[in-house]
N, CA, C and O atoms as a GROMACS GRO file, in nm:
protein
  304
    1UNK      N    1   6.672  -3.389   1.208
    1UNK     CA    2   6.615  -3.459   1.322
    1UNK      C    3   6.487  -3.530   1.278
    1UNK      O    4   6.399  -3.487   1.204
    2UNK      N    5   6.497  -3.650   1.340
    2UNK     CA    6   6.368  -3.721   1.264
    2UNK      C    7   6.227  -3.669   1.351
    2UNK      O    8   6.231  -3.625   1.466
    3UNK      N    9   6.131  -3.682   1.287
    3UNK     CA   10   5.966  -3.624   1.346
    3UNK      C   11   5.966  -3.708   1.447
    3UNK      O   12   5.893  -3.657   1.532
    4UNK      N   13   6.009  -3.813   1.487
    4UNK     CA   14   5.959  -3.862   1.660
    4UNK      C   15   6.072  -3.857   1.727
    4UNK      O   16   6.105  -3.958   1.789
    5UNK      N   17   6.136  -3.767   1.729
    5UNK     CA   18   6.200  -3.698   1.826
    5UNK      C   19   6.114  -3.543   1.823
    5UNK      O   20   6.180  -3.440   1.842
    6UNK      N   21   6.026  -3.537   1.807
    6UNK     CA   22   6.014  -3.381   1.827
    6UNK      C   23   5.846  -3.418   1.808
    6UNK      O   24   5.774  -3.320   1.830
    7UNK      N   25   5.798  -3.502   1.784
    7UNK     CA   26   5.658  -3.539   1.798
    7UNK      C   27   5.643  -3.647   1.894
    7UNK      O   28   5.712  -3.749   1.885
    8UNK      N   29   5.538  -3.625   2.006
    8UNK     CA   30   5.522  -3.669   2.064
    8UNK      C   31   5.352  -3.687   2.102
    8UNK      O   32   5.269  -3.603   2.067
    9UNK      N   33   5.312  -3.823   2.185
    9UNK     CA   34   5.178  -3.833   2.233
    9UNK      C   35   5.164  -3.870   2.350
    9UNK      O   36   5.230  -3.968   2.385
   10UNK      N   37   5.086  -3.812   2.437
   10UNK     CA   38   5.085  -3.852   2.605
   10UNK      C   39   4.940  -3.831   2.615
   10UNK      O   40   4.883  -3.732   2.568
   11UNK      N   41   4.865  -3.954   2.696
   11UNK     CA   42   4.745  -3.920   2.695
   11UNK      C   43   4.701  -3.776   2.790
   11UNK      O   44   4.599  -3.708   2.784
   12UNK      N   45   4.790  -3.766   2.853
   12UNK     CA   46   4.745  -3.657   2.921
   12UNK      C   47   4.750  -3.542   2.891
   12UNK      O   48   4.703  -3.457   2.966
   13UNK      N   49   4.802  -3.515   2.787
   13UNK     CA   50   4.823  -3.419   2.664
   13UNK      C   51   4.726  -3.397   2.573
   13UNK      O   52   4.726  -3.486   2.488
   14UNK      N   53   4.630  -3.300   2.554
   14UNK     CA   54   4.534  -3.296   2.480
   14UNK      C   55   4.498  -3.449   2.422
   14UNK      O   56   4.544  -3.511   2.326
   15UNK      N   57   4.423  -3.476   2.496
   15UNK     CA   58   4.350  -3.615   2.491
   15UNK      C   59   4.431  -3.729   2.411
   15UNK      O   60   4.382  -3.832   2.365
   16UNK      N   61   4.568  -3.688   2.403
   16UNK     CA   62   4.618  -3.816   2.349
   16UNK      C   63   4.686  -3.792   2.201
   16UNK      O   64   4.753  -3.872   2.136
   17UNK      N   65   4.637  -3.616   2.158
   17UNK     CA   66   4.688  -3.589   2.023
   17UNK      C   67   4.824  -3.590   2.005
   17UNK      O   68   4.876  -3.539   2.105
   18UNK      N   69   4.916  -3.627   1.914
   18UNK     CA   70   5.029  -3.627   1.859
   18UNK      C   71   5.055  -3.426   1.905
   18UNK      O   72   4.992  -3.343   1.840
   19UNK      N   73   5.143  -3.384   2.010
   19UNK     CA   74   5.157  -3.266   1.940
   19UNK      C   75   5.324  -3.227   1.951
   19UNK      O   76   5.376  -3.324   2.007
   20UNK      N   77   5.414  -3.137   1.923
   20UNK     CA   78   5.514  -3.046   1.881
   20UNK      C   79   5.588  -3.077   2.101
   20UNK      O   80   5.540  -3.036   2.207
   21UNK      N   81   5.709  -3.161   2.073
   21UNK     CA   82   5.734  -3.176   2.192
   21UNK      C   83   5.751  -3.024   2.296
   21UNK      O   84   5.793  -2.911   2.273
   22UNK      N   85   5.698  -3.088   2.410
   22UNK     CA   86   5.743  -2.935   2.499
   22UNK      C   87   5.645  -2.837   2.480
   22UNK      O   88   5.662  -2.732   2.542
   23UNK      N   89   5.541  -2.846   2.406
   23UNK     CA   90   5.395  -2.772   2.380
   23UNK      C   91   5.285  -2.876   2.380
   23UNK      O   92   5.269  -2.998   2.386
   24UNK      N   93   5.193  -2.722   2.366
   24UNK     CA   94   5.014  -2.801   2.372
   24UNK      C   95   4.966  -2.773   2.232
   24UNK      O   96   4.850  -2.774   2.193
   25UNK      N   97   5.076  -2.746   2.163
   25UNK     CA   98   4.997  -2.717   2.000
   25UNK      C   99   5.005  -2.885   1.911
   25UNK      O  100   5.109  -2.946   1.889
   26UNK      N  101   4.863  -2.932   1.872
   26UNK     CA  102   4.868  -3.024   1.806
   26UNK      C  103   4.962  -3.005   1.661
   26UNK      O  104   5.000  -2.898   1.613
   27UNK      N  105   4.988  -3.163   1.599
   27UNK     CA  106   4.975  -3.164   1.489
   27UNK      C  107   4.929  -3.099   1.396
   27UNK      O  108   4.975  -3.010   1.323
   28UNK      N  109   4.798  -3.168   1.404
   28UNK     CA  110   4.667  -3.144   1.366
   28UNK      C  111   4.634  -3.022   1.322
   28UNK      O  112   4.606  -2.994   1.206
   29UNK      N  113   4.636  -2.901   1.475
   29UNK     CA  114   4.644  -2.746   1.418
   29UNK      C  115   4.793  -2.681   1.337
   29UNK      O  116   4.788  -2.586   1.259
   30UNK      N  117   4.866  -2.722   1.359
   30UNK     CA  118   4.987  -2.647   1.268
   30UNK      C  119   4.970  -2.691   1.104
   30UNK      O  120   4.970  -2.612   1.010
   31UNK      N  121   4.956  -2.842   1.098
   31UNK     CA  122   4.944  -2.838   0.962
   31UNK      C  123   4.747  -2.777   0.921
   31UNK      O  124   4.745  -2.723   0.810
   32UNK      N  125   4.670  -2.778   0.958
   32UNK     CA  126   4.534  -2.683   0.989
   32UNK      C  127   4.587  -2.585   0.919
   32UNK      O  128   4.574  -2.591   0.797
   33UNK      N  129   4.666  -2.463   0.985
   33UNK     CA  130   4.721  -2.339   0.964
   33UNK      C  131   4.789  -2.323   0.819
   33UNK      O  132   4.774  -2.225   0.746
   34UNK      N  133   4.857  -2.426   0.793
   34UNK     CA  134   4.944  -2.442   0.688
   34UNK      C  135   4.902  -2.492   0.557
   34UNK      O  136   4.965  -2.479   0.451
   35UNK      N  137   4.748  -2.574   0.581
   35UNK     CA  138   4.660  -2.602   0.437
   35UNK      C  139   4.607  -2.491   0.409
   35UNK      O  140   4.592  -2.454   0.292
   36UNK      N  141   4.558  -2.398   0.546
   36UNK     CA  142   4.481  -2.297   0.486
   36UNK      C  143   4.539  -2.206   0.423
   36UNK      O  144   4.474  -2.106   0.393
   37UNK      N  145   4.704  -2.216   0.379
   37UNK     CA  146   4.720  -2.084   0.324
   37UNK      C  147   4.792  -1.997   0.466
   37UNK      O  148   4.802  -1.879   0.431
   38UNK      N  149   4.836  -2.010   0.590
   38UNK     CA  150   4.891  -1.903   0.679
   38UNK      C  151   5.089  -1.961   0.631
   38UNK      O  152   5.115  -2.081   0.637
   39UNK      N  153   5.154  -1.900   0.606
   39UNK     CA  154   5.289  -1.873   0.561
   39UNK      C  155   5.344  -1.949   0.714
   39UNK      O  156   5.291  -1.950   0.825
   40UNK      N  157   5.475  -2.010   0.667
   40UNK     CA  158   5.535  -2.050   0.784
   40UNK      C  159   5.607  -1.947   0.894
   40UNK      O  160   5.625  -1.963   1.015
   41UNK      N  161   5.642  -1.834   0.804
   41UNK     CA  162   5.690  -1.760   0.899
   41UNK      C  163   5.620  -1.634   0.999
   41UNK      O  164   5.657  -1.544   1.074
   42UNK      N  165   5.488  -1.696   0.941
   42UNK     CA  166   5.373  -1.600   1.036
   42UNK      C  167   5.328  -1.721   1.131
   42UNK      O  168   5.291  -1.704   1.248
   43UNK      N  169   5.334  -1.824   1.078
   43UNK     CA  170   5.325  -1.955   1.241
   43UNK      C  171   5.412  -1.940   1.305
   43UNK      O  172   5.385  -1.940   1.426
   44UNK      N  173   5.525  -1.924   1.275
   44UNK     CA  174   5.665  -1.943   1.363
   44UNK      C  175   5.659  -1.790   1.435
   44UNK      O  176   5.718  -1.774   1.542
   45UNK      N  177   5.588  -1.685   1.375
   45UNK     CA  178   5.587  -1.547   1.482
   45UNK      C  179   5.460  -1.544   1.570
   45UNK      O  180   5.462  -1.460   1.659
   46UNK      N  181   5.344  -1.626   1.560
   46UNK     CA  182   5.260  -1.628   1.630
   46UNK      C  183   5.279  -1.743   1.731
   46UNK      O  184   5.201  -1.743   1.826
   47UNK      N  185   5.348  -1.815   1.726
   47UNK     CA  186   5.441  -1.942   1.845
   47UNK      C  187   5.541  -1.957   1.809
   47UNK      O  188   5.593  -2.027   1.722
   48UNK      N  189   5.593  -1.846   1.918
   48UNK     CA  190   5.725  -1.821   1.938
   48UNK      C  191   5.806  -1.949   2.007
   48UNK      O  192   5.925  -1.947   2.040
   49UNK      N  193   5.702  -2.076   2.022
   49UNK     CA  194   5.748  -2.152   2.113
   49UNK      C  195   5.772  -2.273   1.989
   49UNK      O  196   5.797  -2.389   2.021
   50UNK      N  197   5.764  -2.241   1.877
   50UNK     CA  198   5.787  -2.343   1.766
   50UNK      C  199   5.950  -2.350   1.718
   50UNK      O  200   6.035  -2.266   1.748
   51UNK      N  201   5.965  -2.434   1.660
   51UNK     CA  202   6.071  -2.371   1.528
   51UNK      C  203   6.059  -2.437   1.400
   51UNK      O  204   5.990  -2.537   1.378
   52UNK      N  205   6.140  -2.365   1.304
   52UNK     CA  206   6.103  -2.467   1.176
   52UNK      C  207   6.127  -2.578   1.155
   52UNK      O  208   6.091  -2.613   1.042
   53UNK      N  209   6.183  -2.667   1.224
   53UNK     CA  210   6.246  -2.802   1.256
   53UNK      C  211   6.098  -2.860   1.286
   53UNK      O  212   6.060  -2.961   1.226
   54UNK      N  213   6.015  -2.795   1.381
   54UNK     CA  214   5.894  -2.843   1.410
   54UNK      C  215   5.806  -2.894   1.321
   54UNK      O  216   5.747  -3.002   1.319
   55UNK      N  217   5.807  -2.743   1.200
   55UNK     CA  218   5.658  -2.771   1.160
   55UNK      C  219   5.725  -2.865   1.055
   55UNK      O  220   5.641  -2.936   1.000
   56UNK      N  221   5.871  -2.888   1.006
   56UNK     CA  222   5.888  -3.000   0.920
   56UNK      C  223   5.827  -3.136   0.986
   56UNK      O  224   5.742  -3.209   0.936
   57UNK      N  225   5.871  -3.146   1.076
   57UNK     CA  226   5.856  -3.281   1.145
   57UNK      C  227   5.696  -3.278   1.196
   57UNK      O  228   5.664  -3.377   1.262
   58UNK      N  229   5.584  -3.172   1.175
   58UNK     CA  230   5.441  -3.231   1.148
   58UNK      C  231   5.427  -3.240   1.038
   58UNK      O  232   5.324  -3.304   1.014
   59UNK      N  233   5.501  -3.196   0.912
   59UNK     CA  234   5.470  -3.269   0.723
   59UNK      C  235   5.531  -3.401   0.736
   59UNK      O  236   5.497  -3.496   0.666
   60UNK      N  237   5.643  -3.409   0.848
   60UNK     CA  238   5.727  -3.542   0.795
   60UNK      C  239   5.613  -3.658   0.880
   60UNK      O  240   5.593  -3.767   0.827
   61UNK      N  241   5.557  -3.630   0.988
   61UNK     CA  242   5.436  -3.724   1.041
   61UNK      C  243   5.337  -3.726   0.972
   61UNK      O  244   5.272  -3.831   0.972
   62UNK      N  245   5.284  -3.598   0.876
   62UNK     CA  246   5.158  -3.614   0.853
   62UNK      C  247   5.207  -3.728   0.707
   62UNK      O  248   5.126  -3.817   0.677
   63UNK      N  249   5.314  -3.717   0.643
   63UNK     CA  250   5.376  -3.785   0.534
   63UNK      C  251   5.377  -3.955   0.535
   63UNK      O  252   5.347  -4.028   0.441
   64UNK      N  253   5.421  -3.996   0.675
   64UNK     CA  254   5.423  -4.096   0.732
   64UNK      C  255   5.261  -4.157   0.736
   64UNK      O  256   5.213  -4.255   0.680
   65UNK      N  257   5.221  -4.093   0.795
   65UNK     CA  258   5.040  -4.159   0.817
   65UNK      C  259   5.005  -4.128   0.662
   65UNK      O  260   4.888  -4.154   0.635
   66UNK      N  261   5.048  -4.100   0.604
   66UNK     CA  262   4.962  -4.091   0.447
   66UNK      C  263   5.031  -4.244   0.373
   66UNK      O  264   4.955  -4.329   0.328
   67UNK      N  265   5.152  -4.256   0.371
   67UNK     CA  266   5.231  -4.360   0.356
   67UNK      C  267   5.171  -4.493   0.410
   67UNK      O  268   5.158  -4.590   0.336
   68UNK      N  269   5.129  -4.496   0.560
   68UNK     CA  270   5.101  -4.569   0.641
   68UNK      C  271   4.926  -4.666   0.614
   68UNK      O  272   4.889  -4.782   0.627
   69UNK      N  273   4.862  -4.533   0.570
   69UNK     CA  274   4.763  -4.547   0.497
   69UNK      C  275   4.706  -4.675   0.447
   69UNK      O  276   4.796  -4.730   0.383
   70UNK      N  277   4.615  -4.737   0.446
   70UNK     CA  278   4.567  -4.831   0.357
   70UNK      C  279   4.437  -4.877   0.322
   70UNK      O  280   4.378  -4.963   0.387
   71UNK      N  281   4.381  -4.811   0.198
   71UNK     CA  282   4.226  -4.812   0.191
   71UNK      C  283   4.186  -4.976   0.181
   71UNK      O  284   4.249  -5.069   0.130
   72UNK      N  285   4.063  -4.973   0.246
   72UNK     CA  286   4.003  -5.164   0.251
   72UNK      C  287   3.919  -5.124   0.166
   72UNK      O  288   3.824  -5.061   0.212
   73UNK      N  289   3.926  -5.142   0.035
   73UNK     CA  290   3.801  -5.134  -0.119
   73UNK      C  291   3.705  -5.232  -0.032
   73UNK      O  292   3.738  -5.315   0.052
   74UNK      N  293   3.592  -5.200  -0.072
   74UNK     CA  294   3.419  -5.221   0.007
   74UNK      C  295   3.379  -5.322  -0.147
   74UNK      O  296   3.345  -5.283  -0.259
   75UNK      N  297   3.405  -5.480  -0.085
   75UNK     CA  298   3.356  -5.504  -0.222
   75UNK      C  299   3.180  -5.495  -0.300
   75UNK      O  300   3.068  -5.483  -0.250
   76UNK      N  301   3.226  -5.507  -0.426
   76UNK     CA  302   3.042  -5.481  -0.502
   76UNK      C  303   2.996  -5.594  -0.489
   76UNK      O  304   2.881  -5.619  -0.526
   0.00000   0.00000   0.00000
């Protein structure tokens, strides 16, 4: 399943953040959880309201905006 089917943004939704459709958990905090070192299958038992389909599809968004990316060099 592709990440925007299962990622979504509504401003009325935590101010507008991208989060995990059908929840209030951002992006933002799942992959948070997941740089620091917390195992996927201790996210997926502490939100029970996730699945692993999810937290792929916040690497496959956060993958996308890295892709999407484009530094403007500051000329000298």
């Amino acid at each position: 399943m592709a990440w925007s089917e299962l990622i979504v943004v509504n401003p009325d939704v935590l101010a507008g953040k991208p989060v995990i459709r059908g929840t209030r958990l951002s992006v933002e905090f799942i992959l948070e959880l997941l740089a620091a070192g917390q195992p996927e299958a201790e996210v997926l038992h502490n939100y029970p309201g996730i699945t692993h389909e999810d937290i792929l599809a916040c690497l496959s968004y956060a993958s996308y905006l890295a892709h999407e990316y484009k530094a403007n060099p500051i000329p000298a």
